[in-house]
PyMOL Python script that loads the backbone (N, CA, C, O; Angstrom):
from pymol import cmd

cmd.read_pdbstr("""\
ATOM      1  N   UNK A   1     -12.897  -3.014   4.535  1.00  0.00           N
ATOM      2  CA  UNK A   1     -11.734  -2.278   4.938  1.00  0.00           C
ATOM      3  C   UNK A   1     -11.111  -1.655   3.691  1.00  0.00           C
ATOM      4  O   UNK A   1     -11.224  -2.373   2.697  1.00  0.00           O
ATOM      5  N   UNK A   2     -10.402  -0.352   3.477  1.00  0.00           N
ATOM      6  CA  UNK A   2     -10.287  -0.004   2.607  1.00  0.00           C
ATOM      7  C   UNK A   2      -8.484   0.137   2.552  1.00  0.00           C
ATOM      8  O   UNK A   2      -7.491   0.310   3.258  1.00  0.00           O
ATOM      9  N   UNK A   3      -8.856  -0.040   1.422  1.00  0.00           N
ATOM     10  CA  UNK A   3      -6.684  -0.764   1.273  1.00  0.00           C
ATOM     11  C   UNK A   3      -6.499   0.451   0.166  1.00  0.00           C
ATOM     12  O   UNK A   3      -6.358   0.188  -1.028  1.00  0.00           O
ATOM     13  N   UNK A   4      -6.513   1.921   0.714  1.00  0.00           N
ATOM     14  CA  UNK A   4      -6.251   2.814   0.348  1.00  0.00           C
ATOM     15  C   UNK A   4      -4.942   3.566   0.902  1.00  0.00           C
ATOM     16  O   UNK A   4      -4.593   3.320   2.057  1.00  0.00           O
ATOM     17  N   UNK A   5      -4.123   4.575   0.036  1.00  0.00           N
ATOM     18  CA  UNK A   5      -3.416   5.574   1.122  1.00  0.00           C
ATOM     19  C   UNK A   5      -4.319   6.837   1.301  1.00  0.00           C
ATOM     20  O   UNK A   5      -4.881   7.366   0.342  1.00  0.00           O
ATOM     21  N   UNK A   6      -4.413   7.230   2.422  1.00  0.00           N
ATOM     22  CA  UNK A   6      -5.434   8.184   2.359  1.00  0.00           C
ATOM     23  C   UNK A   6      -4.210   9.436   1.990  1.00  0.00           C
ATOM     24  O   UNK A   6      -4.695  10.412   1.418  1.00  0.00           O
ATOM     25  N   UNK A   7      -3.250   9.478   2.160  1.00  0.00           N
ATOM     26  CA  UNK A   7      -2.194  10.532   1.385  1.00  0.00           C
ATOM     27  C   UNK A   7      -2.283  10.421  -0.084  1.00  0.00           C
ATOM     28  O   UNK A   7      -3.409  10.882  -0.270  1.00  0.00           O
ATOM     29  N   UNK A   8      -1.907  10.164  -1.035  1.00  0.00           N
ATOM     30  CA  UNK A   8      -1.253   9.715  -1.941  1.00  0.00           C
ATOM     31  C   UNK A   8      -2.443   8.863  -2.991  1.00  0.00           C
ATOM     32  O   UNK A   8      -2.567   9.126  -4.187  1.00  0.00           O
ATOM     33  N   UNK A   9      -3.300   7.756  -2.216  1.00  0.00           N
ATOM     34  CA  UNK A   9      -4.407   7.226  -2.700  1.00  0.00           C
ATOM     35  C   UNK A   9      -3.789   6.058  -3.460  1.00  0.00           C
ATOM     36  O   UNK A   9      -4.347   5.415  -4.349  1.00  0.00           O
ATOM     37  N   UNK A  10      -3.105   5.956  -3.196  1.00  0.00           N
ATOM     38  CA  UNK A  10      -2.020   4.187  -4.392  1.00  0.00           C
ATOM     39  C   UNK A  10      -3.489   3.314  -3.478  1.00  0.00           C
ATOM     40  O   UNK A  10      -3.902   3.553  -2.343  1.00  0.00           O
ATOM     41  N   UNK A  11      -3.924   2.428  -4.344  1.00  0.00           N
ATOM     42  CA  UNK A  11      -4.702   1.384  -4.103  1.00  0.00           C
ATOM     43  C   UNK A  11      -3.940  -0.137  -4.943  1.00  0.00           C
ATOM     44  O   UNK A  11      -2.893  -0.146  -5.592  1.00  0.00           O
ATOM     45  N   UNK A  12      -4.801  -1.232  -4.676  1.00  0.00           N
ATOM     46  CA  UNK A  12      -4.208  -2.281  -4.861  1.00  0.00           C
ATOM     47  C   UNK A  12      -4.120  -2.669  -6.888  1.00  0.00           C
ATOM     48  O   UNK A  12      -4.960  -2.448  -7.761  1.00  0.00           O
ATOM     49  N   UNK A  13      -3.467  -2.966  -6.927  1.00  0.00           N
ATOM     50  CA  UNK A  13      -2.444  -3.453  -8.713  1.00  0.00           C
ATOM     51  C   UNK A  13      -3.358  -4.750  -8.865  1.00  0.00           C
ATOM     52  O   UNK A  13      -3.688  -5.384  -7.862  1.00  0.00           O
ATOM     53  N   UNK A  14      -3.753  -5.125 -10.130  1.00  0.00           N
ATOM     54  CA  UNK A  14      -3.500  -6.247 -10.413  1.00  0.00           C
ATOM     55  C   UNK A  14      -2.538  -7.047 -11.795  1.00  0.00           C
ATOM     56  O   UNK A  14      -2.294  -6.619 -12.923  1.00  0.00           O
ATOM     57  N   UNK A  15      -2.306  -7.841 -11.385  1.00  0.00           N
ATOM     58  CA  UNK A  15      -1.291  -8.459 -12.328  1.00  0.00           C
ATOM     59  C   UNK A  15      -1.121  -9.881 -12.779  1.00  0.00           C
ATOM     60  O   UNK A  15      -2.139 -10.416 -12.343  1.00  0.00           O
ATOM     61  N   UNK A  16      -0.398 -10.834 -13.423  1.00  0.00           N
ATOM     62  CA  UNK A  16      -0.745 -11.961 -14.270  1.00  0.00           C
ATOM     63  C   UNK A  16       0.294 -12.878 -13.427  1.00  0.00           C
ATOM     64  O   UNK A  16       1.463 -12.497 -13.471  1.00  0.00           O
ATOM     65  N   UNK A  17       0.040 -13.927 -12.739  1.00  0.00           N
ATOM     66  CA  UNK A  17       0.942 -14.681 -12.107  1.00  0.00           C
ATOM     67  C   UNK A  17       1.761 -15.423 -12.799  1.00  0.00           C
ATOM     68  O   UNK A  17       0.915 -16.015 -13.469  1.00  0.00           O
ATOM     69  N   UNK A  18       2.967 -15.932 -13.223  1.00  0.00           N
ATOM     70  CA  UNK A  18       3.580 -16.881 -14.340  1.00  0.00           C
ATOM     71  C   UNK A  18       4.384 -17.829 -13.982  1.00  0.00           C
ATOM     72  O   UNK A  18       5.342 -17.454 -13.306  1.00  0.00           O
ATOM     73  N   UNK A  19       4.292 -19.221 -14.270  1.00  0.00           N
ATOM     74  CA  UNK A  19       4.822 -20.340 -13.288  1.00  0.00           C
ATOM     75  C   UNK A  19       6.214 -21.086 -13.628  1.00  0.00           C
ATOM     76  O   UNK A  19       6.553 -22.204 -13.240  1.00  0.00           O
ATOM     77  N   UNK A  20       6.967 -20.157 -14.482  1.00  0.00           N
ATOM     78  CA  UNK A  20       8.029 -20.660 -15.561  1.00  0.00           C
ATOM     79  C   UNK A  20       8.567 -19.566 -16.283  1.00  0.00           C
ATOM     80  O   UNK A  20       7.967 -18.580 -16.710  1.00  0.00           O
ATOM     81  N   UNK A  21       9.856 -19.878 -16.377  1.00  0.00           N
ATOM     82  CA  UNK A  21      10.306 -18.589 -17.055  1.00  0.00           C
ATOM     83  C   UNK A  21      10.147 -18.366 -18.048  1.00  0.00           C
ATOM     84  O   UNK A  21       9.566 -19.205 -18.737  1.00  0.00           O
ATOM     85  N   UNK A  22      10.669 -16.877 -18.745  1.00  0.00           N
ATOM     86  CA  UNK A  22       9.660 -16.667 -19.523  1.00  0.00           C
ATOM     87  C   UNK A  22      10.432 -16.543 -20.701  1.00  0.00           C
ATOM     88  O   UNK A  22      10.782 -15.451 -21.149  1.00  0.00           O
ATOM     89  N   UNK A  23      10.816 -18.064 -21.417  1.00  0.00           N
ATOM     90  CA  UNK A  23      11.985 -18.169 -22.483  1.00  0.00           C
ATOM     91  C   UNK A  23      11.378 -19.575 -23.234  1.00  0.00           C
ATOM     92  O   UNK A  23      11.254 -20.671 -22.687  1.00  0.00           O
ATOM     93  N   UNK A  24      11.043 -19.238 -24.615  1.00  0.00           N
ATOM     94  CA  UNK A  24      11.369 -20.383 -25.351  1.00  0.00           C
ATOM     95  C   UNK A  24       9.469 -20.124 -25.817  1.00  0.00           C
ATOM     96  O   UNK A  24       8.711 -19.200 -25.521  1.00  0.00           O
ATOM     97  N   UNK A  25       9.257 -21.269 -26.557  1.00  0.00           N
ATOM     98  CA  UNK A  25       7.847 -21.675 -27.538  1.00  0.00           C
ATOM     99  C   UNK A  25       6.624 -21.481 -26.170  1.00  0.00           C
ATOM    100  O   UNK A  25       5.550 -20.893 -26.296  1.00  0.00           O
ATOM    101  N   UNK A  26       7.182 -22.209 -24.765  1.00  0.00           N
ATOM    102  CA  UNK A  26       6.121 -22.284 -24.120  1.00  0.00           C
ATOM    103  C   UNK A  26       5.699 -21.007 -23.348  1.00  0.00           C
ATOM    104  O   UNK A  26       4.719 -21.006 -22.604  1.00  0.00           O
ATOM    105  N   UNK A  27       6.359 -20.091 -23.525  1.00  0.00           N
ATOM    106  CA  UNK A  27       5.658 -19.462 -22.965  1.00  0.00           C
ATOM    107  C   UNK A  27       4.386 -18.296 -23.194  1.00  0.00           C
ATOM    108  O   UNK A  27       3.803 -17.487 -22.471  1.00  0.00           O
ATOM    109  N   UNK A  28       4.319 -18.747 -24.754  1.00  0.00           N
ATOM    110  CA  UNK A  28       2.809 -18.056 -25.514  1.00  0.00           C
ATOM    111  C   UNK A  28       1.834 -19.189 -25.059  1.00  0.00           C
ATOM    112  O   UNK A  28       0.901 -19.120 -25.858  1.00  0.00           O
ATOM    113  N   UNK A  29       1.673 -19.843 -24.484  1.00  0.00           N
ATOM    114  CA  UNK A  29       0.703 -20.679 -24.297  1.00  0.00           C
ATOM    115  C   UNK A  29       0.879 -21.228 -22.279  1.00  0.00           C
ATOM    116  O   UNK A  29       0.275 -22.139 -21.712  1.00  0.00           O
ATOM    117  N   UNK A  30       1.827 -20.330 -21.736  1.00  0.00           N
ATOM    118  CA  UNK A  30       1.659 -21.099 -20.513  1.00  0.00           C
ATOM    119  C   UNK A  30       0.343 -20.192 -19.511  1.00  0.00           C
ATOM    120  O   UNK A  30      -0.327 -19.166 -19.625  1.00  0.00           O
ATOM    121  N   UNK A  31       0.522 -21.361 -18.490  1.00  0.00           N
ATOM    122  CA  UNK A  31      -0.818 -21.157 -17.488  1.00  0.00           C
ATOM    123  C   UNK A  31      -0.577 -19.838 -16.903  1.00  0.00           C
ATOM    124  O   UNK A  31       0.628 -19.742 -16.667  1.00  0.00           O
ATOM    125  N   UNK A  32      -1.205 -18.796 -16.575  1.00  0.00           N
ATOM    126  CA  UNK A  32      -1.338 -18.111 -16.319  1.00  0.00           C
ATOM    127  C   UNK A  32      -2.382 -17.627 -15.240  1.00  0.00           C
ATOM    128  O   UNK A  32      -3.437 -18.154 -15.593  1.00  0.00           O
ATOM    129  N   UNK A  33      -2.650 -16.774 -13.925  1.00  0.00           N
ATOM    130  CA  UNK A  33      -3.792 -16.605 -13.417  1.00  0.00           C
ATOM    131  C   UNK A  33      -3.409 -15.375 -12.904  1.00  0.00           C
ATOM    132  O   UNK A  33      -2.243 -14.982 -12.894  1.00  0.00           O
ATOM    133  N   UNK A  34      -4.503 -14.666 -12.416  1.00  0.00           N
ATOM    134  CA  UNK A  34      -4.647 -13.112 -11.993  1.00  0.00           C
ATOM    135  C   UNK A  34      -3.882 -13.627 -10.333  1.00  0.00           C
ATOM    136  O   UNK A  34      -3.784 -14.675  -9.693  1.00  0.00           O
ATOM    137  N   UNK A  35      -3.435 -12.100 -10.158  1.00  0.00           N
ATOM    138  CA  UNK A  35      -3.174 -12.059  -8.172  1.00  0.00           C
ATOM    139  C   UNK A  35      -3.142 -10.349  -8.256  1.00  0.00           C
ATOM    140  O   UNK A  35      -3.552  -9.699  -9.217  1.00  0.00           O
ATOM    141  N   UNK A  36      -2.636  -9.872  -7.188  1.00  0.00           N
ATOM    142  CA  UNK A  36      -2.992  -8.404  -6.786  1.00  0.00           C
ATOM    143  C   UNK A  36      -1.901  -8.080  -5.696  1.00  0.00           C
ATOM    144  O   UNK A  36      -1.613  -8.502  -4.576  1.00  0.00           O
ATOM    145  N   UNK A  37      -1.445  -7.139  -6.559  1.00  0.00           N
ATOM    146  CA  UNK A  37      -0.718  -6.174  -5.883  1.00  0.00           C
ATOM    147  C   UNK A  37      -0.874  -4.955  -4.867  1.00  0.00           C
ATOM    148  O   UNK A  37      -1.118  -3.823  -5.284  1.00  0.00           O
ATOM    149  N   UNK A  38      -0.676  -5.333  -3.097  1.00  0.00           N
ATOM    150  CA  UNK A  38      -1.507  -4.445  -2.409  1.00  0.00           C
ATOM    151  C   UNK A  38      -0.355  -3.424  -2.077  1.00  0.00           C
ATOM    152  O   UNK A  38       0.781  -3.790  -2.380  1.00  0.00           O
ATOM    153  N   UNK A  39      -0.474  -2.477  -1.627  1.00  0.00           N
ATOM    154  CA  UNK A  39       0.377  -1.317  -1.131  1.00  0.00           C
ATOM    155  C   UNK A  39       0.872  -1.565   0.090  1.00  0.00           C
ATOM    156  O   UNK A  39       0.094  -2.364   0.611  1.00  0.00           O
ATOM    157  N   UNK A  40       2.124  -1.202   1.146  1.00  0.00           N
ATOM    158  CA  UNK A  40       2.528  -1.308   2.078  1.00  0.00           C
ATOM    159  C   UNK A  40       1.553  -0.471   2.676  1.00  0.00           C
ATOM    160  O   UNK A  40       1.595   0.671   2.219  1.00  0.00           O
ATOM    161  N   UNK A  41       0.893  -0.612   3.340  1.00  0.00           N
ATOM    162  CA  UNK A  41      -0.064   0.405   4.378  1.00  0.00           C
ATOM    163  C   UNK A  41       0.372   0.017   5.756  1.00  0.00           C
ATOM    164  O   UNK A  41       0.611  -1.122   6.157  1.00  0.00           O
ATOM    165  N   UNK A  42       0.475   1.784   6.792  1.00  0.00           N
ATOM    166  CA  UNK A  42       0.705   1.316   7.966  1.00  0.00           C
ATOM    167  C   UNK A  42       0.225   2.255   8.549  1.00  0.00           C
ATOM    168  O   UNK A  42       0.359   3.356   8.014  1.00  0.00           O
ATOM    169  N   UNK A  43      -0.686   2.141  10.172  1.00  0.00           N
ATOM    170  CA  UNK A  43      -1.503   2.862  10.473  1.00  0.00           C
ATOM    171  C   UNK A  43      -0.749   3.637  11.252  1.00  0.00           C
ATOM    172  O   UNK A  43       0.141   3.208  11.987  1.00  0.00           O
ATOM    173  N   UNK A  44      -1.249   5.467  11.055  1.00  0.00           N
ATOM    174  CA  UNK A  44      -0.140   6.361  11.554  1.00  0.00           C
ATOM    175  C   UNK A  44      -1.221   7.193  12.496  1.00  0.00           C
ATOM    176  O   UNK A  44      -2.316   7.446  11.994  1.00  0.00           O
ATOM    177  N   UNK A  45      -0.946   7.612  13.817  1.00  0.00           N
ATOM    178  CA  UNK A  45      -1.501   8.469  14.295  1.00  0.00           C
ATOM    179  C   UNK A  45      -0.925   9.920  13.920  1.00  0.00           C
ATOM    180  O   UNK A  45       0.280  10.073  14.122  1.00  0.00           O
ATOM    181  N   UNK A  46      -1.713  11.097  13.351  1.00  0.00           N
ATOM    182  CA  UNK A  46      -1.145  11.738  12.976  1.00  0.00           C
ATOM    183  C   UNK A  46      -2.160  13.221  13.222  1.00  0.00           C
ATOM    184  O   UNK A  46      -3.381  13.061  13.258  1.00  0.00           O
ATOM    185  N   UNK A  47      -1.755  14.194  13.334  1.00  0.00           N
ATOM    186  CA  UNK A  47      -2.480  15.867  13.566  1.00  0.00           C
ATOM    187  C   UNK A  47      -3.049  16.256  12.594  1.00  0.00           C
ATOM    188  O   UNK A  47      -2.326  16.423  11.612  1.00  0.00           O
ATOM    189  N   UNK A  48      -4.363  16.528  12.454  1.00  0.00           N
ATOM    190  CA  UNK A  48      -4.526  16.820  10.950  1.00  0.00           C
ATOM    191  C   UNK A  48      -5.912  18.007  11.902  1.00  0.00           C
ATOM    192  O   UNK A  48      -6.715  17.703  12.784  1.00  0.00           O
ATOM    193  N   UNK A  49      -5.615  19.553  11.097  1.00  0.00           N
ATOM    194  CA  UNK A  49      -6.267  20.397  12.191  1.00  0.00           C
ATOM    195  C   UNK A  49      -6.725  20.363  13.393  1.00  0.00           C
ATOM    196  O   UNK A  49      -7.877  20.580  13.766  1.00  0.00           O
ATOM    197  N   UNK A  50      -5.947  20.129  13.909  1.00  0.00           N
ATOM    198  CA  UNK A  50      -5.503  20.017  15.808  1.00  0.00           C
ATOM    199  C   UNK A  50      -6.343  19.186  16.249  1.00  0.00           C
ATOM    200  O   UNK A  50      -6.882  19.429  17.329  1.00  0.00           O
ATOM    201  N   UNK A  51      -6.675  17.977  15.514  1.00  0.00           N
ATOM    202  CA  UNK A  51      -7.322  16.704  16.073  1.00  0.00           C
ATOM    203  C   UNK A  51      -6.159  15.506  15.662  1.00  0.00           C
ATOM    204  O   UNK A  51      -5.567  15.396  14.588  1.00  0.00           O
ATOM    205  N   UNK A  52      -6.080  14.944  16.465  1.00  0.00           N
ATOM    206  CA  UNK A  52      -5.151  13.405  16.466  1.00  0.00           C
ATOM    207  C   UNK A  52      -6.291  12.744  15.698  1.00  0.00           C
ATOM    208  O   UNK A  52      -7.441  12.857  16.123  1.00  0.00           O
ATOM    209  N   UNK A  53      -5.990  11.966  14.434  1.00  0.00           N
ATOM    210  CA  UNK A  53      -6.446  11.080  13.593  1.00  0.00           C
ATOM    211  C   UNK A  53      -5.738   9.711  13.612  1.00  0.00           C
ATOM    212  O   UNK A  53      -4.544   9.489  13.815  1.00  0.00           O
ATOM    213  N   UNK A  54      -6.752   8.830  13.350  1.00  0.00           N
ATOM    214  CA  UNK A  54      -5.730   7.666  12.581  1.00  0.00           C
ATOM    215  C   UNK A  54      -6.013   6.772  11.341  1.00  0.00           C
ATOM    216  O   UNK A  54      -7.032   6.183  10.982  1.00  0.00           O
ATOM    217  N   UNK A  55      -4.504   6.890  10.695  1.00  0.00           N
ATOM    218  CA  UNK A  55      -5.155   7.074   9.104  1.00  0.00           C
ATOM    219  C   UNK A  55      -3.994   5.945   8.842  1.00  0.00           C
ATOM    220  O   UNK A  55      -3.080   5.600   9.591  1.00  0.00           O
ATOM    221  N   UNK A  56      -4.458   5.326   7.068  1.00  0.00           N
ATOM    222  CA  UNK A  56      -3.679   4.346   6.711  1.00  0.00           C
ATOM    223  C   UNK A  56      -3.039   4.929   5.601  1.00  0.00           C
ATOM    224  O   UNK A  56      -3.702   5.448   4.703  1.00  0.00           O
ATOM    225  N   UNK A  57      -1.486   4.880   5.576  1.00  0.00           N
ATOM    226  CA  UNK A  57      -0.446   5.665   5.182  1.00  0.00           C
ATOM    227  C   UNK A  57       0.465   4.730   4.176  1.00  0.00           C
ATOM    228  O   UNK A  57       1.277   4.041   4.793  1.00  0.00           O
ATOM    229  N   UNK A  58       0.485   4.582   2.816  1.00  0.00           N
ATOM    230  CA  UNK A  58       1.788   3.896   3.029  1.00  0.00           C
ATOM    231  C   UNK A  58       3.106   4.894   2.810  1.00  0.00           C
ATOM    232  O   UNK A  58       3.212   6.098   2.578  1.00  0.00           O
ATOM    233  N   UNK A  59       4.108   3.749   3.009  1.00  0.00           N
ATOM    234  CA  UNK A  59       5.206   3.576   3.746  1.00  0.00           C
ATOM    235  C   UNK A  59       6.163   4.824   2.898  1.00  0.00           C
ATOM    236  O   UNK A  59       6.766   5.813   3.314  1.00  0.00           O
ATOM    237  N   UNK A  60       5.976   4.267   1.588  1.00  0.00           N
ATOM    238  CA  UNK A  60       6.342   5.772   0.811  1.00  0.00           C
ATOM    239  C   UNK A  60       6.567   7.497   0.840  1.00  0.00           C
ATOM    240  O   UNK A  60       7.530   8.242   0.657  1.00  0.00           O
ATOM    241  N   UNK A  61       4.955   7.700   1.213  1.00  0.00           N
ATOM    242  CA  UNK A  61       4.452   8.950   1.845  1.00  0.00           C
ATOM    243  C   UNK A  61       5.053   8.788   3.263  1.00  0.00           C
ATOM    244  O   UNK A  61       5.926   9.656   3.271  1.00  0.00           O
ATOM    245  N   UNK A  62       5.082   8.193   4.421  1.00  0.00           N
ATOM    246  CA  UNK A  62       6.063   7.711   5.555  1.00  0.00           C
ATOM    247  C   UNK A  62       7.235   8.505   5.531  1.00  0.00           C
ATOM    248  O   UNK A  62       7.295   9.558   6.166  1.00  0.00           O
ATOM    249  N   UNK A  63       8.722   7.822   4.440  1.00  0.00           N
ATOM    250  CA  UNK A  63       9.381   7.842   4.212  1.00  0.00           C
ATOM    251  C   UNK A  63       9.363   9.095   3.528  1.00  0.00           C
ATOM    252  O   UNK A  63      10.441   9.049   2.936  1.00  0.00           O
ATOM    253  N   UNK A  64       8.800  10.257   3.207  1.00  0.00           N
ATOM    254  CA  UNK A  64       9.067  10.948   2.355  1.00  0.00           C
ATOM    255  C   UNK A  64       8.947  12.529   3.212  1.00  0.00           C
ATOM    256  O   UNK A  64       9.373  13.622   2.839  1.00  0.00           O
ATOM    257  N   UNK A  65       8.269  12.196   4.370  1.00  0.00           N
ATOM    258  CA  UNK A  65       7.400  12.915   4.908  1.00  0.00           C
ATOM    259  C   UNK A  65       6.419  13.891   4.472  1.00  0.00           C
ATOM    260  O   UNK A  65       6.631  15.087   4.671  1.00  0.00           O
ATOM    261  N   UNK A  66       5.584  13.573   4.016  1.00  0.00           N
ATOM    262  CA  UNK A  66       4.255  13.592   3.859  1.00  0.00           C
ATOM    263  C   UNK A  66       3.423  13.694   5.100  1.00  0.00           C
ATOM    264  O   UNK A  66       2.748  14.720   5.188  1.00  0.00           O
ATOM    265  N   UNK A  67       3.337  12.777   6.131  1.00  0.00           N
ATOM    266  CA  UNK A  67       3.092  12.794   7.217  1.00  0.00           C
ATOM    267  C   UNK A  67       4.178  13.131   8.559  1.00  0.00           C
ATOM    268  O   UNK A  67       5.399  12.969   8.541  1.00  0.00           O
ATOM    269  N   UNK A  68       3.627  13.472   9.318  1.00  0.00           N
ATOM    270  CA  UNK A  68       4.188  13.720  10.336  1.00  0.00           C
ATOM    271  C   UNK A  68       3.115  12.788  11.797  1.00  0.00           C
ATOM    272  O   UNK A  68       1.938  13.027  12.065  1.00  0.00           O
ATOM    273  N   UNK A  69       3.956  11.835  12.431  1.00  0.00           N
ATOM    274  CA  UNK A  69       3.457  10.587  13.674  1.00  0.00           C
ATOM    275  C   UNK A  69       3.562  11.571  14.813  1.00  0.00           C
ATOM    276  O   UNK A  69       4.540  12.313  14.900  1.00  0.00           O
ATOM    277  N   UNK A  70       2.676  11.592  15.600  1.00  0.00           N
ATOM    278  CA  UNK A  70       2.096  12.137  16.799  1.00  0.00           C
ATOM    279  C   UNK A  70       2.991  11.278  17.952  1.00  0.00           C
ATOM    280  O   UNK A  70       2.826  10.105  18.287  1.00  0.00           O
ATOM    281  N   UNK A  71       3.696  11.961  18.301  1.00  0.00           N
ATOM    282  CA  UNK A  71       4.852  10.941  19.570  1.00  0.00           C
ATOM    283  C   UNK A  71       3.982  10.267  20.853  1.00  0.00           C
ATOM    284  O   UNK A  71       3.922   9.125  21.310  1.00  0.00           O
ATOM    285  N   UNK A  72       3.444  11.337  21.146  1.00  0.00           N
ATOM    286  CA  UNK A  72       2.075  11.016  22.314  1.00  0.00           C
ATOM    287  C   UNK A  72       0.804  11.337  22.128  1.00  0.00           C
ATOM    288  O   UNK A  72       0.546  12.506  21.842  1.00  0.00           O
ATOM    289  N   UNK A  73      -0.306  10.323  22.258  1.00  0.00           N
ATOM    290  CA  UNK A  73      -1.625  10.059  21.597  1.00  0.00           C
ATOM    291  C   UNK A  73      -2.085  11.041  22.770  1.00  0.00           C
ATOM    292  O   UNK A  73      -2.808  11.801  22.126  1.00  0.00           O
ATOM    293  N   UNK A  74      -2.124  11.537  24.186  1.00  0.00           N
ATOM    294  CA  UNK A  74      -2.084  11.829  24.919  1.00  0.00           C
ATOM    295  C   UNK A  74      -3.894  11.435  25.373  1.00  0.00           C
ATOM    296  O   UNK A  74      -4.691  12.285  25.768  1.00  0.00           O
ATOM    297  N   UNK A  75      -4.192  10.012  25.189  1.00  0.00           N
ATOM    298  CA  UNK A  75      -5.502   9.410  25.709  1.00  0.00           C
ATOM    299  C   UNK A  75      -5.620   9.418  27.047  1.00  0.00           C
ATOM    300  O   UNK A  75      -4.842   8.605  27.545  1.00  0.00           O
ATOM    301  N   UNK A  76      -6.656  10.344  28.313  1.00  0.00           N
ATOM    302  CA  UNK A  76      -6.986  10.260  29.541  1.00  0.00           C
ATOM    303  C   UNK A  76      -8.237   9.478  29.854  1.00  0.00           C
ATOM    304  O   UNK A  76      -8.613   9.357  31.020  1.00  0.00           O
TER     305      UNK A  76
END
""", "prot")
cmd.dss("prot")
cmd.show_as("cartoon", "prot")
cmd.util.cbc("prot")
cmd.orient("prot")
């Protein structure tokens, strides 16, 4: 599954998890491990040359309008 925006293209971050704050001698030597930062993605039915698509959007592009949501899928 692809944890893409198909607008915009933000894919998932990664970053350093830290179990303690980050003050004093210990923290050049504390435990540390990887995790990942995924994007808000939300699936939008949307018009893209007069075909109804459905695509994974995040929320950003959403909010910005970038996209425009299809009110009625109009499925017979």
């Amino acid at each position: 599954m692809d944890q893409a925006c198909a607008v915009c293209g933000k894919k998932p971050m990664s970053g350093n998890f830290i179990r303690h704050p980050h003050s004093g001698g210990w923290a050049l030597r504390a435990p540390k491990k990887k995790r990942r930062f995924y994007p808000n993605l939300q699936t939008v039915h949307t018009e893209v040359k007069g075909s109804v698509l459905k695509l994974k959007v995040c929320v950003q592009c959403i909010k910005a309008g970038k996209v425009q949501r299809v009110s009625s899928i109009g499925i017979s």
